[in-house]
C-alpha positions as CSV (number, residue, x, y, z in Angstrom):
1,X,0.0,0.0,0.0
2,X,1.2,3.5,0.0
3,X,2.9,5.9,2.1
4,X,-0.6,7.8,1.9
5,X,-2.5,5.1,2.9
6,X,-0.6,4.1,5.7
7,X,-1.1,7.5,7.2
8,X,-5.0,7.3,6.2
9,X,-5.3,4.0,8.5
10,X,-2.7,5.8,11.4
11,X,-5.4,8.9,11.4
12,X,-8.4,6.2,11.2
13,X,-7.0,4.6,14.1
14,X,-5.6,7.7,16.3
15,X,-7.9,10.3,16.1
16,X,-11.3,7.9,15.0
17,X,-11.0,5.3,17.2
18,X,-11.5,3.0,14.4
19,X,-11.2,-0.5,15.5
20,X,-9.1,-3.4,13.6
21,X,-11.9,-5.3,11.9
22,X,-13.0,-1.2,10.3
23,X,-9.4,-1.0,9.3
24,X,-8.8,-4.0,7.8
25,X,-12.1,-3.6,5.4
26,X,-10.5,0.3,4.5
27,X,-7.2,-1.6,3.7
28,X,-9.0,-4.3,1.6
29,X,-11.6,-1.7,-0.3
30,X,-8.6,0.7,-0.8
31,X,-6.3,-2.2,-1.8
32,X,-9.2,-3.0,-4.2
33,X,-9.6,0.3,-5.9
34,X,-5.8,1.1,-5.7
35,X,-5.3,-2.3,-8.3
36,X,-7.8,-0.6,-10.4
37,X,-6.4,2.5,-11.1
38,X,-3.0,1.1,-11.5
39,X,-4.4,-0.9,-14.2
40,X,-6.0,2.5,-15.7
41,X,-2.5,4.2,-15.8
42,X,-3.0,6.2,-12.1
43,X,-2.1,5.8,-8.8
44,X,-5.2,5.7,-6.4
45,X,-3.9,9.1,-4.4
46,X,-3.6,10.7,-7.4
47,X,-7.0,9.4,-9.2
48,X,-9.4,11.2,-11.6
49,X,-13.5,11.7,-10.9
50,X,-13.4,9.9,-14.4
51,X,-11.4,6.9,-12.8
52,X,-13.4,6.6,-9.8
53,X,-16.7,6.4,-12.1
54,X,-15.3,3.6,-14.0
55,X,-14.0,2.2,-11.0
56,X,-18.0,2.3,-9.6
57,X,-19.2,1.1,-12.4
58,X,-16.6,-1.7,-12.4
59,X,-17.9,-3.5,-9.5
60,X,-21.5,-2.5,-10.3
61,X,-20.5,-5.3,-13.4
62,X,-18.8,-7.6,-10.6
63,X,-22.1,-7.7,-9.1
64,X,-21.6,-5.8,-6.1
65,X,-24.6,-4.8,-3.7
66,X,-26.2,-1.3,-3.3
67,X,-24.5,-1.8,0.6
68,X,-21.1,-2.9,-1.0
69,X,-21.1,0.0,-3.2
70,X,-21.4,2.6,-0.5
71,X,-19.4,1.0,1.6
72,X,-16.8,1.4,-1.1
73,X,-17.0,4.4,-1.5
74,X,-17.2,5.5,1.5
75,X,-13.7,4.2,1.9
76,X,-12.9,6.4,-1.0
77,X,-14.6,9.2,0.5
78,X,-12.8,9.8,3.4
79,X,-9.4,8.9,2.0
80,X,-9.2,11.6,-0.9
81,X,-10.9,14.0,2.1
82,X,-8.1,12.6,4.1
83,X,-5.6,13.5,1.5
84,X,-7.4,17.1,0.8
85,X,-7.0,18.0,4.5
86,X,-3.3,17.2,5.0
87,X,-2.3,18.9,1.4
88,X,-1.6,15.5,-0.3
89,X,-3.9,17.1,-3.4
90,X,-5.5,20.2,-3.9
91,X,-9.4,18.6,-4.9
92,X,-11.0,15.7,-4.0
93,X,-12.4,13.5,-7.0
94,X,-15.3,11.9,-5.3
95,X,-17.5,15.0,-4.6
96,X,-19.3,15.1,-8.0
97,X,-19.4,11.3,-7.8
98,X,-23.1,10.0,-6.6
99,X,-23.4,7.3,-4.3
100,X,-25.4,4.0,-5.0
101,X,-28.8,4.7,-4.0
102,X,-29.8,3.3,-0.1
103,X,-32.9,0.8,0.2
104,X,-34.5,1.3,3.7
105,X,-34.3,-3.0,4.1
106,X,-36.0,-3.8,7.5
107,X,-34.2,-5.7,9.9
108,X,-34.7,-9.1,10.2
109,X,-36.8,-9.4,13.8
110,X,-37.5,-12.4,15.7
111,X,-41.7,-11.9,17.4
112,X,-42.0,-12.4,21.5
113,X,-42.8,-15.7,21.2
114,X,-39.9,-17.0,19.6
115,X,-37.6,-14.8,21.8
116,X,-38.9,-16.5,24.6
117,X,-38.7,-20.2,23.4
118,X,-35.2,-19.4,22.5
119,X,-34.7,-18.1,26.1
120,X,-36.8,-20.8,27.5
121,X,-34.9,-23.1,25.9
122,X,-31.5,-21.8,27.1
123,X,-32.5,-22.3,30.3
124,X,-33.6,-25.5,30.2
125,X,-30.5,-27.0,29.0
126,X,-28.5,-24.9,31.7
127,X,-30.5,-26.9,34.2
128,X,-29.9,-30.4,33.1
129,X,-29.0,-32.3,36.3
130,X,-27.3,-34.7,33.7
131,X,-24.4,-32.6,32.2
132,X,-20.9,-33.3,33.4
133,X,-19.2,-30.4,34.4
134,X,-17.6,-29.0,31.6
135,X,-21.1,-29.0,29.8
136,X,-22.9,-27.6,32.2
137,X,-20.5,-24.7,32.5
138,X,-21.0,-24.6,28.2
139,X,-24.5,-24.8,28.5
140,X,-24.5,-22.1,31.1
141,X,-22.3,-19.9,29.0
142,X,-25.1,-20.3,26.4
143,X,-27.2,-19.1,28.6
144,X,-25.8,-16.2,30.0
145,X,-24.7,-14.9,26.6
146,X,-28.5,-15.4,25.3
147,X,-30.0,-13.6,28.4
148,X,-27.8,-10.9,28.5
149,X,-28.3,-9.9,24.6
150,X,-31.8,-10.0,24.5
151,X,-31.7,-8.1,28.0
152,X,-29.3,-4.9,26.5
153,X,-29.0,-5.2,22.7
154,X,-25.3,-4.8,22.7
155,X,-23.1,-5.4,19.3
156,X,-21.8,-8.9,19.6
157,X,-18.4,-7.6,19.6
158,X,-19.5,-5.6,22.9
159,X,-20.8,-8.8,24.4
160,X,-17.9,-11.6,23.8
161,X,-15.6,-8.6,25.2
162,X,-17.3,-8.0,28.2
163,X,-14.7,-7.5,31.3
164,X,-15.0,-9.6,33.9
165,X,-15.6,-6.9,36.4
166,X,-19.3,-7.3,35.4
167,X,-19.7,-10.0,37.8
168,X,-17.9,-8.2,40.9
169,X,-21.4,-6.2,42.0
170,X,-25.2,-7.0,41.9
171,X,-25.2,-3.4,40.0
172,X,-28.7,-2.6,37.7
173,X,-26.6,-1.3,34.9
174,X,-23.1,-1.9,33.5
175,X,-20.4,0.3,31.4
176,X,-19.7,-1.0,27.8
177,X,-17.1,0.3,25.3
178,X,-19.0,0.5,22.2
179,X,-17.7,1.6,18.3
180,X,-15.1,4.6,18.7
181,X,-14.2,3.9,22.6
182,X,-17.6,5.6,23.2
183,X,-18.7,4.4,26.9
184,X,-22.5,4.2,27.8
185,X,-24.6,2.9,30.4
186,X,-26.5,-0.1,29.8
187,X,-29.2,-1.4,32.1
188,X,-29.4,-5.2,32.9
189,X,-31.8,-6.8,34.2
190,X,-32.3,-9.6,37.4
191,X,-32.7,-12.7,35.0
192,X,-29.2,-12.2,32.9
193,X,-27.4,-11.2,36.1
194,X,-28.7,-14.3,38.1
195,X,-27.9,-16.4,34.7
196,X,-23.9,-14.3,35.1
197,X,-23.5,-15.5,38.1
198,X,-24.7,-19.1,37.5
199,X,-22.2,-19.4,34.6
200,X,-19.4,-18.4,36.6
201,X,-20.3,-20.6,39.0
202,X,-20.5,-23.6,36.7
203,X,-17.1,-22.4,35.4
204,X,-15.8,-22.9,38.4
205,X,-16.9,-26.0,39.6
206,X,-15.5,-26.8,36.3
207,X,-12.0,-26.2,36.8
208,X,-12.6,-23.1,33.9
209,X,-13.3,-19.8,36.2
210,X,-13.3,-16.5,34.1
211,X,-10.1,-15.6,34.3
212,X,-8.5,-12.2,35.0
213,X,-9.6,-10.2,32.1
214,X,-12.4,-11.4,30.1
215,X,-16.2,-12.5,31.7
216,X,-16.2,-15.4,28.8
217,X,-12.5,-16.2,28.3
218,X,-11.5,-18.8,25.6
219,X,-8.6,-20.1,23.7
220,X,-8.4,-17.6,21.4
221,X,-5.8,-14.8,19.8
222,X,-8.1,-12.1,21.6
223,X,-8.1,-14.1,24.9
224,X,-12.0,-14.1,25.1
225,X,-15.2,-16.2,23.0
226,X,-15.1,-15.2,19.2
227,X,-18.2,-13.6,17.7
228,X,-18.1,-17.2,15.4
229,X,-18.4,-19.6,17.8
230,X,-21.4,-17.1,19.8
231,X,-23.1,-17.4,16.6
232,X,-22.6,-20.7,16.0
233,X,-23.7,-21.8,19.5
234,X,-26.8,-19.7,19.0
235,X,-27.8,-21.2,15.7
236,X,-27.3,-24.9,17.5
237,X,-29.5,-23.4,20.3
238,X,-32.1,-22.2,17.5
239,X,-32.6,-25.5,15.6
240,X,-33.2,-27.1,19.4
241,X,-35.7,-24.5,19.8
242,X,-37.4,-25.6,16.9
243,X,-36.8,-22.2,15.1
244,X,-35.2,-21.7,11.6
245,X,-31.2,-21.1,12.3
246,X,-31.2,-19.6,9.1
247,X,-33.6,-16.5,10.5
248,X,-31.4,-16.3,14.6
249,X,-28.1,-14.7,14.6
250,X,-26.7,-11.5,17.2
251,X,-27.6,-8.7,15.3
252,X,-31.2,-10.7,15.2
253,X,-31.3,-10.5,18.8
254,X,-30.3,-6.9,19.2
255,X,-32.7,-6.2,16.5
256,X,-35.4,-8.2,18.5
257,X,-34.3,-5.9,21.6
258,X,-35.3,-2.6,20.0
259,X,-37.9,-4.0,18.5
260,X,-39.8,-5.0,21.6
261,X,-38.8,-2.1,23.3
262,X,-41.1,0.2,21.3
263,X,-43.7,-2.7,20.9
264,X,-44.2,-2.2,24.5
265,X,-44.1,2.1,24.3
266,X,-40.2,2.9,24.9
267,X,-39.3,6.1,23.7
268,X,-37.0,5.9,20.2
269,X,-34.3,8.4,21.8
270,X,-33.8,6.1,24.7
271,X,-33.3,3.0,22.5
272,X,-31.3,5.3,20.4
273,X,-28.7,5.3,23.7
274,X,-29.6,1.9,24.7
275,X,-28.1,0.9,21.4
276,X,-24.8,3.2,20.7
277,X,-25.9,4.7,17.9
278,X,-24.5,8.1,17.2
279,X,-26.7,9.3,15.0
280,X,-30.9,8.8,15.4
281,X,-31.0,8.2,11.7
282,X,-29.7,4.8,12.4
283,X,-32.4,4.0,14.6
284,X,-35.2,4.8,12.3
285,X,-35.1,1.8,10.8
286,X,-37.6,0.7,13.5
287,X,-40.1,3.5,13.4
288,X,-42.0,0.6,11.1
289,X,-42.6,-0.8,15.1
290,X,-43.9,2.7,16.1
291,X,-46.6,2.8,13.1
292,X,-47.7,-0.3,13.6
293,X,-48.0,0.5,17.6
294,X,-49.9,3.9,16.8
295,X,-52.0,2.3,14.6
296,X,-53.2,-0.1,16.8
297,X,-53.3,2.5,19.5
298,X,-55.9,4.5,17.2
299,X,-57.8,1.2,16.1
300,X,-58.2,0.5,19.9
301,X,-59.0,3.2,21.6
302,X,-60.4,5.9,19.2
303,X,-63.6,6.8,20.0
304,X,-64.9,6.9,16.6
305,X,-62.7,3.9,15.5
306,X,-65.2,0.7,13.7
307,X,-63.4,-1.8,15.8
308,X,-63.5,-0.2,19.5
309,X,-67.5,0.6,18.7
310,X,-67.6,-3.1,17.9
């Protein structure tokens, strides 16, 4: 890569917060594009609007995805911005380019009732009398992880990292370090603590007590559970459940926890928080929920509605 890159990443990184996963995929996307241009006589620092469109339009033939799209060129984006700022190049090609247009896609939700015969399920299988040991502490593991991300909503990536200083008090809420370093305060509730504490306790008696650092340590470069093997337990969990583990993943669970939230009347702001998002925008991909809920509201309780004079 070049000299200009490596300083793009450094300034990602430093001043961003930008963690290694969003770093990589800038390195790959830039690496991408860089090949390109070199291919159409130009350096990618030094690229033409004309260049860029081609380079679009390129992996619009590849059969790239609206998402894939932006995301690319997003990349692009902030690097030539990058470059504009620090006096690498006096314009930045990209600003008459248009990105690919966004679909609103609804996420993919999981209703009550399967949430609960997920959870239900969880819990069962933490309480088999029959387990040695070592797969009770598993099964308990399951469970906790379950509880708690249908209890706060967190990013797996925030979950699987949790410290283990969650487990030192009984307290309502803990701290989590979400995208950019950003801290917040996320509420949790009696059920996941009780099923914390039940895991470690299993974990124990198992010879495999959390250790210093991580709530739900593993043998693994990062010291603590992957986000692959979390969602491949939870798909396992799924199928027992007797629910499609094609349809269950994390980010289905967090999208289940806002999702009920304003089912039941929370406020979109505080999911909003509950969440991490930075920007409300990102949120409003569940006011869907809130229509629904008002329109029910209306149909119930209006005076003049057909149904409530029915």
């Amino acid at each position: 890569m070049s000299r200009q890159v490596e300083l793009f990443l450094e300034m990602m990184s430093a001043e961003r917060g930008a963690s290694l996963n969003t770093l990589a995929a800038y390195r790959r996307d830039l690496d991408d594009a860089a090949g390109f241009m070199a291919a159409a006589g130009e350096s990618l620092a030094g690229a033409s609007t004309a260049t860029v469109r081609a380079y679009l339009a390129d992996l619009e033939r590849r059969g790239f995805a609206p998402s894939s799209l932006r995301r690319r060129m997003s990349a692009l984006r902030q690097f030539f911005k990058f470059l504009y700022a620090e006096g690498h190049r006096g314009d930045d090609p990209t600003t008459p380019v248009e990105s690919a247009r966004k679909s609103r896609a609804l996420p993919r939700i999981m209703s009550e009732e399967e949430a609960g015969r997920l959870l239900d399920r969880a819990e069962a299988e933490a309480a088999d009398p029959a387990l040695s040991p070592g797969a009770l502490a598993r099964a308990r593991r399951l469970h906790a992880l379950v509880e708690l991300l249908y209890a706060t909503g967190l990013r797996v990536s925030e979950l699987v990292s949790l410290p283990r200083s969650v487990l030192r008090a009984r307290a309502r809420a803990i701290v989590v370090r979400g995208k950019g370093g950003k801290e917040r305060m996320v509420p949790i509730g009696e059920r996941a603590r009780d099923a914390l504490l039940a895991f470690a306790e299993a974990a124990r008696a198992a010879g495999s007590a959390p250790g210093e650092a991580w709530l739900f340590p593993a043998l693994s470069e990062s010291g603590h559970l992957t986000r692959q093997a979390f969602a491949r337990d939870l798909k396992g969990l799924a199928a027992r459940a007797g629910l499609s583990p094609g349809k269950i993943s994390p980010h289905v669970l967090r999208h289940a926890f806002a999702s009920h939230l304003l089912q039941n009347g929370a406020d979109l702001r505080a999911v909003q928080e509950l969440l991490g998002h930075a920007d409300i925008s990102t949120t409003q991909i569940y006011t869907h929920v809130l229509e629904e809920r008002l329109v029910r509201l209306v149909t119930d309780h209006h005076p003049l509605s057909e149904l409530s004079r029915d």
